[in-house]
C-alpha positions in Angstrom: -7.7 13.5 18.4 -4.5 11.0 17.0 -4.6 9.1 20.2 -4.9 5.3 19.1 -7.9 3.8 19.3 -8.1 0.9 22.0 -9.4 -2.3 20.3 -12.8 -1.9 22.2 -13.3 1.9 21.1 -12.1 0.2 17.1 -14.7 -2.5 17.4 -17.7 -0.6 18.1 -16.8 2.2 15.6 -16.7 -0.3 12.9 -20.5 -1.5 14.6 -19.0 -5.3 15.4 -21.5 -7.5 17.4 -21.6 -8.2 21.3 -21.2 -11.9 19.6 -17.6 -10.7 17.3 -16.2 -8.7 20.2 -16.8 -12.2 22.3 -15.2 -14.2 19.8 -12.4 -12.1 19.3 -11.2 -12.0 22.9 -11.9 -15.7 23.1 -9.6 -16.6 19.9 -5.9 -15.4 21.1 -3.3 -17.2 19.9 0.3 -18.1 20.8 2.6 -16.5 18.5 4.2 -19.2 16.2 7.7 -20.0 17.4 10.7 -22.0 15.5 10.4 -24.3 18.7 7.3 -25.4 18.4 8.3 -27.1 15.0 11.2 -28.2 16.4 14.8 -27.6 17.1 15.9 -25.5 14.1 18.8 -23.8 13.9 17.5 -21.5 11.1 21.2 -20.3 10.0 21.7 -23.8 8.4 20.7 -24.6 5.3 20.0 -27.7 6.0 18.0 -26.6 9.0 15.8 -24.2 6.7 14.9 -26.6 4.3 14.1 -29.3 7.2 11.5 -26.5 8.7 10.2 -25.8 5.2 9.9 -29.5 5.0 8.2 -30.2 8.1 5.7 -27.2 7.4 4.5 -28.4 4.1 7.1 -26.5 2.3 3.9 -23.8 1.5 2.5 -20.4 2.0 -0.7 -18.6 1.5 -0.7 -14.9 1.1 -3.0 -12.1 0.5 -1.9 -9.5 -1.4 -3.2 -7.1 -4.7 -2.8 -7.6 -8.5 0.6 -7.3 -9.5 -0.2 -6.2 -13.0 -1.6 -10.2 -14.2 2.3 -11.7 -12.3 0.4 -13.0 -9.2 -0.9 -15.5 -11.1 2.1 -17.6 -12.5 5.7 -15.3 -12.6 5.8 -14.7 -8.9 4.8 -18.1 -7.5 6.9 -19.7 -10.4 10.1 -16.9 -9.3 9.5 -17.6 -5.4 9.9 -21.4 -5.7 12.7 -20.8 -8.0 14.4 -18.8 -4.8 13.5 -21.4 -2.6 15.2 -23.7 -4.6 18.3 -22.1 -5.1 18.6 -20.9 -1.6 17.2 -23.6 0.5 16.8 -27.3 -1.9 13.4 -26.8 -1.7 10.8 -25.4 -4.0 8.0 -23.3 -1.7 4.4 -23.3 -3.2 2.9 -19.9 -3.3 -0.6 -19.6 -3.3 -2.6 -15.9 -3.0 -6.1 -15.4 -1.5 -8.8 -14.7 -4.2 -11.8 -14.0 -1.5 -12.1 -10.4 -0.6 -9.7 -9.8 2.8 -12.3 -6.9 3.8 -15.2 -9.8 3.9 -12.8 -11.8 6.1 -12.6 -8.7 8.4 -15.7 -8.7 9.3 -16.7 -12.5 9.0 -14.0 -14.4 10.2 -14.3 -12.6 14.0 -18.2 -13.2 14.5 -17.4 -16.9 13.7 -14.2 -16.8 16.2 -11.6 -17.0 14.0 -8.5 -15.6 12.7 -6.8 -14.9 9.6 -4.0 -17.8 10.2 -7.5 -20.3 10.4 -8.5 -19.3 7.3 -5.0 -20.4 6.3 -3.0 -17.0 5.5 0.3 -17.1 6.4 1.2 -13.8 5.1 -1.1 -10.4 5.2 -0.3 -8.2 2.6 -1.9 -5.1 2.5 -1.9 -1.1 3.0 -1.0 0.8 5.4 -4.7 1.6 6.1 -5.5 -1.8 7.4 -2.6 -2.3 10.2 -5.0 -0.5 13.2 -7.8 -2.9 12.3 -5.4 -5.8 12.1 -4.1 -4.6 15.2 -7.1 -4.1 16.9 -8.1 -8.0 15.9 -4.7 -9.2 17.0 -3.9 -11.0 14.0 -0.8 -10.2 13.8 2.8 -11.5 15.5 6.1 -10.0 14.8 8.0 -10.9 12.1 11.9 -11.1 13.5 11.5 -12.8 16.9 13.9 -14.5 18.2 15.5 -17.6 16.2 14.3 -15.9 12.5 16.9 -13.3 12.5 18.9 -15.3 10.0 16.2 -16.0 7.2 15.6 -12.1 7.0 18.7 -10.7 5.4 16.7 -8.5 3.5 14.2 -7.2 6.5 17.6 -6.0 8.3 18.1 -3.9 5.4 14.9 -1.7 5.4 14.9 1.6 6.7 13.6 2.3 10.4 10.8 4.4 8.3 9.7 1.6 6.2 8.9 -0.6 9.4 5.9 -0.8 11.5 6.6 -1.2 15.1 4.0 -1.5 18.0 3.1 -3.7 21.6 3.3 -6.0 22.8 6.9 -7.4 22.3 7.1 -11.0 22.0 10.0 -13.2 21.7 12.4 -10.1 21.5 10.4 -8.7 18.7 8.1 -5.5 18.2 8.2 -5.4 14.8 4.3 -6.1 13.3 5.3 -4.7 9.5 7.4 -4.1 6.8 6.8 -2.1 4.1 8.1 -3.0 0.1 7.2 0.1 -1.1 9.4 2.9 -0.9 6.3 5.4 -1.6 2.7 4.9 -3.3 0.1 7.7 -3.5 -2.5 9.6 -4.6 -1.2 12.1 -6.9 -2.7 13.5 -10.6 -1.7 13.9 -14.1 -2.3 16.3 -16.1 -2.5 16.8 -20.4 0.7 19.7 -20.4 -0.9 20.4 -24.3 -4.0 21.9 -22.3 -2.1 24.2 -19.5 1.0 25.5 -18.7 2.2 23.1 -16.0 4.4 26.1 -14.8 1.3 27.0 -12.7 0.8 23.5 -11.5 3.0 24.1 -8.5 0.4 22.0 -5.5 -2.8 20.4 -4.7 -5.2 24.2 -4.6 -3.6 24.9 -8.1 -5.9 22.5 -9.7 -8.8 24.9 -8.6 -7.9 27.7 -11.1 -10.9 28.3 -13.7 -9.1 27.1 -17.0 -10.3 23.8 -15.7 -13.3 23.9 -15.3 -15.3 20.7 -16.1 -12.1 19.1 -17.1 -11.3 16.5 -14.2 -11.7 13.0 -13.2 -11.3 12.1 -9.5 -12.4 9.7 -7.0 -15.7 10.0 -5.2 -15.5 11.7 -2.0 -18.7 9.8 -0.8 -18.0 6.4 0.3 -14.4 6.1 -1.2 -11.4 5.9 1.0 -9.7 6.9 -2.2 -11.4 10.5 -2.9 -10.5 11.2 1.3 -7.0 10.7 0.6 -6.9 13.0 -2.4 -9.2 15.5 -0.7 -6.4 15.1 2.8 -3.6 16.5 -0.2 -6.0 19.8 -1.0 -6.2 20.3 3.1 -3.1 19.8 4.3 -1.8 22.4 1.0 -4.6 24.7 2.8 -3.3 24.3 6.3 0.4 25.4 4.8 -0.8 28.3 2.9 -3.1 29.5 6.1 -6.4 29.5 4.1 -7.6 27.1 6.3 -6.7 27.0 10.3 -5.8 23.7 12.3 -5.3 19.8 12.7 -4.5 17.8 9.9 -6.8 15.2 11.6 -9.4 17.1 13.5 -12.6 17.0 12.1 -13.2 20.9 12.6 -10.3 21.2 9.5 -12.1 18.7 7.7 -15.2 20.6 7.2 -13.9 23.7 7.2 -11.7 21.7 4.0 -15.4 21.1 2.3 -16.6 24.2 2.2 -13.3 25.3 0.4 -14.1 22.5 -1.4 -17.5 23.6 -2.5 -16.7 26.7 -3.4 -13.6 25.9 -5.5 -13.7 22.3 -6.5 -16.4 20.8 -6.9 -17.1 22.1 -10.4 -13.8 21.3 -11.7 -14.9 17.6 -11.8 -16.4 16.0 -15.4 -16.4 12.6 -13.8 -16.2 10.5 -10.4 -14.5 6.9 -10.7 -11.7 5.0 -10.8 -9.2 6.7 -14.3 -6.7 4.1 -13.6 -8.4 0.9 -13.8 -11.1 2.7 -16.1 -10.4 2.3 -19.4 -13.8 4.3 -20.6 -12.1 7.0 -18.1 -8.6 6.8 -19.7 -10.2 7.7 -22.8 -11.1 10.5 -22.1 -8.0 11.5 -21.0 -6.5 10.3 -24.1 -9.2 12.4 -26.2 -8.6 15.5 -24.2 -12.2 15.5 -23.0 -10.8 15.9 -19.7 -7.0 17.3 -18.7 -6.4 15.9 -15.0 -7.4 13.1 -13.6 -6.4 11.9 -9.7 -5.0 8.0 -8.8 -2.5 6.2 -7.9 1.2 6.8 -8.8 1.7 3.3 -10.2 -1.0 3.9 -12.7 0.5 7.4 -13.5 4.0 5.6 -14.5 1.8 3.0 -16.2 -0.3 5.6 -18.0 2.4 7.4 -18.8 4.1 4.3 -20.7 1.3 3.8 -22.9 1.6 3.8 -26.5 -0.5 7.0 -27.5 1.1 9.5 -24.6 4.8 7.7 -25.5 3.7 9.1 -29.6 1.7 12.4 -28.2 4.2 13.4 -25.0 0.6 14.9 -24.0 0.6 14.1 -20.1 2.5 14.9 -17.1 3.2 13.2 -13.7 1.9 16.4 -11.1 3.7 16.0 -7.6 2.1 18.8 -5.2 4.8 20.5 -3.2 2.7 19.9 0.0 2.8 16.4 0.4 1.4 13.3 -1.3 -0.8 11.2 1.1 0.8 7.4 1.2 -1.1 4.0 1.7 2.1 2.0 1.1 2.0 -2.2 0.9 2.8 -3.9 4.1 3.4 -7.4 5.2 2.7 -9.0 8.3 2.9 -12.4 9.2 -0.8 -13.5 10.6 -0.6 -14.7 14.3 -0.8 -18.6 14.8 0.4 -18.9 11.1 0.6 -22.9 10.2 3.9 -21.9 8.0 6.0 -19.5 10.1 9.4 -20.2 8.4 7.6 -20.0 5.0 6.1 -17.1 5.7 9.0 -15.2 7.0 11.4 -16.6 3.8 8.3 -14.9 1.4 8.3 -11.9 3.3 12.2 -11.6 3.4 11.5 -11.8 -0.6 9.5 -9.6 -1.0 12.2 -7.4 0.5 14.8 -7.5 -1.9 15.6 -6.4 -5.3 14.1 -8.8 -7.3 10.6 -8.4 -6.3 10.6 -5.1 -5.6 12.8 -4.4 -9.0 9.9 -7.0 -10.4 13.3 -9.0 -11.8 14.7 -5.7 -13.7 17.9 -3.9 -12.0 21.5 -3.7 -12.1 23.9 -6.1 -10.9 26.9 -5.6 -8.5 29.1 -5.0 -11.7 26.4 -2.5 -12.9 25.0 -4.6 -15.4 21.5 -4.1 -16.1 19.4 -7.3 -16.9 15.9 -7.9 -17.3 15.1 -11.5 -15.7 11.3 -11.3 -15.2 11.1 -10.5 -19.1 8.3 -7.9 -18.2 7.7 -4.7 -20.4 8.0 -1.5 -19.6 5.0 -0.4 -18.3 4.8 -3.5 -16.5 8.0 -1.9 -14.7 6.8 1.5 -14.1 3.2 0.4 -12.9 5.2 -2.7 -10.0 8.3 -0.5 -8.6 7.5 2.0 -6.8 10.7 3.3 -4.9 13.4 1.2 -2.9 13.1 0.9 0.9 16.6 1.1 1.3 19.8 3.0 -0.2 21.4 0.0 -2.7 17.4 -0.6 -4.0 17.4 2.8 -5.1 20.6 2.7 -6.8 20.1 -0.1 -9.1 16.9 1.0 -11.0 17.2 0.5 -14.8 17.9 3.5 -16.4 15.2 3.8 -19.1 12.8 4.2 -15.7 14.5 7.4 -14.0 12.3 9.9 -15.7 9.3 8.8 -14.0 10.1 9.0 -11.1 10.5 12.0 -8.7 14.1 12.9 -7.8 13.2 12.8 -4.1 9.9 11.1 -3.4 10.7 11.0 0.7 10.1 14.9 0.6 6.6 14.3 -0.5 5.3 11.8 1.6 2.4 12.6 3.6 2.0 10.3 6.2 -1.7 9.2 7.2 -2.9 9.0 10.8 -4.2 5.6 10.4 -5.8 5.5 14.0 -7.5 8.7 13.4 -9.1 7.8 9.7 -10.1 4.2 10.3 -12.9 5.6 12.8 -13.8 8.3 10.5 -14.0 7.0 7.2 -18.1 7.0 7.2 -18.2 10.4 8.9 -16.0 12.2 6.3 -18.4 10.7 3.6 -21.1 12.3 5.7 -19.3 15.3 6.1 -19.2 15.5 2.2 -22.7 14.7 1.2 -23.9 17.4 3.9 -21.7 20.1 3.3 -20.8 20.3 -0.4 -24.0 18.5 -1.7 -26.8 19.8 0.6 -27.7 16.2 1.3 
């Protein structure tokens, strides 16, 4: 059943025309090479900024919010880099149409991300078998880039997305900034004792009742990934027998679900981006609420909990499902140097530390002049040892001691097919429907 999908089998479970599957095939692209811009020797300086140069010294990216930075600190910090490193300032520019309408548009017209002018595909973990399957996507360290990706070399073997076909040397078609990211819960400790708040099943005990916000199961990637936690803390405890990702377990999962869940829920949506949802949080209307760890830091930081002390960050011993950010660089990319020298940055400790960490001495400095939250809501684990280590210190307490033991990793392959049957699943067998 986690067999990957060949690109045929992924373009007719996501219902793609005769037409797209035609223009797909008939849109391959070279790989961009350093050669074809010229004869660079990418470790000179000189030789960087003449390839920059020669490209349009630009790059267009696609990526998510950034808590309000995308906007002005990042592009401002990256040509700052550039600057420094190179002599010359890149322009950053981010994507503001939807990336899921260009998934399904951009094939049936015959055309690829790097047409629409992306250079750099940022996105979750989720979308890298569709990106795949569309061949968007060329390796980020073939041969002749090696020495504009310092910080690439640095990232952990399990932060890195490798996959066929190799070209120019390369096979590596991700990299990952985010040491972990997933869908955990908080819950108001002034309500419970959060001594019996060990794993996912615990939040089924009767006490609360009514007392929950968490995404919708129908139709929201985001309420599967929460409901894949409960399962796979099922699967360990034996109440439920089988494959992670066999869709058996799955309904078997809903009917526990039915049974024990279901009513525990005072409202479906989104509590991080929610503010009507927050409140109620706030008010003690409700005492857990699911969504991502970023907005549990963040929610954590705010003003009322920081006076109250009222909330706490819940990591289930089981395993936290991940849907970690990932770059790529789009195949046929008009910018390949660019795009590699952003990626490379996004890599290191200034973004990932959002411009607040220590120095080599140890000295802590906060260069982005970002608050708190801010902080807590952007960093979201290193992806390699020194990132970890120079964290500011105010931040430790939010963070799990050893988030690696509670990743749960996803099998992408298996879920992008699925996404519309689990919804299915749901509505038939915990709503009747």
């Amino acid at each position: 059943m986690a067999r990957k999908l060949t690109r045929r089998e992924f373009l007719l479970t996501t219902a793609a025309t005769t037409a797209g599957i035609a223009a797909i095939t008939s849109c391959k692209k070279a790989p961009a090479l350093v050669t074809s811009l010229g004869e660079f020797d990418l470790t000179k300086t000189d030789q960087v900024r003449s390839a920059l140069e020669k490209e349009g010294a630009a790059v267009h990216i696609t990526t998510w919010g950034f808590e309000g930075l995308r906007a002005e600190v990042i592009p401002a910090k990256f040509a700052e880099y550039t600057q420094k490193k190179y002599g010359i300032p890149v322009t950053y520019t981010f994507e503001t149409e939807s990336f899921s309408k260009m998934m399904t548009e951009l094939p049936i017209a015959g055309k690829t991300a790097a047409d629409a002018g992306l250079d750099v595909i940022d996105k979750e973990e989720e979308y890298y078998p569709r990106l795949m399957a569309l061949e968007w996507l060329e390796p980020i360290d073939q041969e002749g880039y090696a020495p504009i990706l310092e910080n690439v070399k640095k990232v952990e073997e399990s932060y890195k997305l490798r996959d066929e076909p190799k070209v120019g040397g390369s096979d590596l078609y991700g990299t990952m900034y985010q040491g972990f990211e997933w869908l955990q819960a908080l819950i108001r400790k002034d309500k419970v004792d959060i001594n019996n708040y060990k794993d996912w099943t615990d939040l089924a005990r009767a006490e609360l009742k009514g007392r929950g916000v968490c995404y919708p199961m129908d139709g929201d990637s985001r309420g599967h990934f929460v409901f894949a936690g409960f399962l796979n803390s099922l699967i360990k405890q034996g109440t439920i027998k089988g494959n992670l990702w066999d869709e058996a377990t799955w309904e078997a999962g809903f009917k526990w679900w039915k049974d024990n869940m279901e009513d525990k829920v005072h409202k479906w949506g989104d509590i991080g981006n929610n503010p009507d949802l927050r409140l109620l949080l706030e008010t003690g209307e409700v005492w857990w609420g699911a969504t991502w760890g970023v907005y549990t830091r963040a929610m954590l930081a705010l003003p009322w909990n920081r006076r109250d002390n009222a909330l706490w960050a819940f990591y289930p011993k089981s395993g936290i499902l991940t849907n970690r950010e990932t770059c790529h660089v789009a195949k046929g990319t008009k910018h390949p140097v660019g795009a590699r020298i952003l990626i490379d940055w996004m890599m290191s400790n200034e973004f990932v530390h959002a411009g607040w960490y220590k120095d080599e001495k140890g000295v802590e400095q906060n260069r982005w002049n970002i608050t708190e939250d801010k902080y807590l809501a952007l960093y979201t684990g290193g992806v390699f040892d020194d990132q970890r280590k120079v964290m500011p210190e105010f931040a430790k307490p939010y963070y799990p001691e050893n988030p690696g033991s509670l990743i749960l990793p996803c099998d992408w392959n298996w879920y992008s097919s699925r996404g519309e049957w689990i919804s299915k699943a749901y509505q038939r067998i915990v709503l009747g429907s």
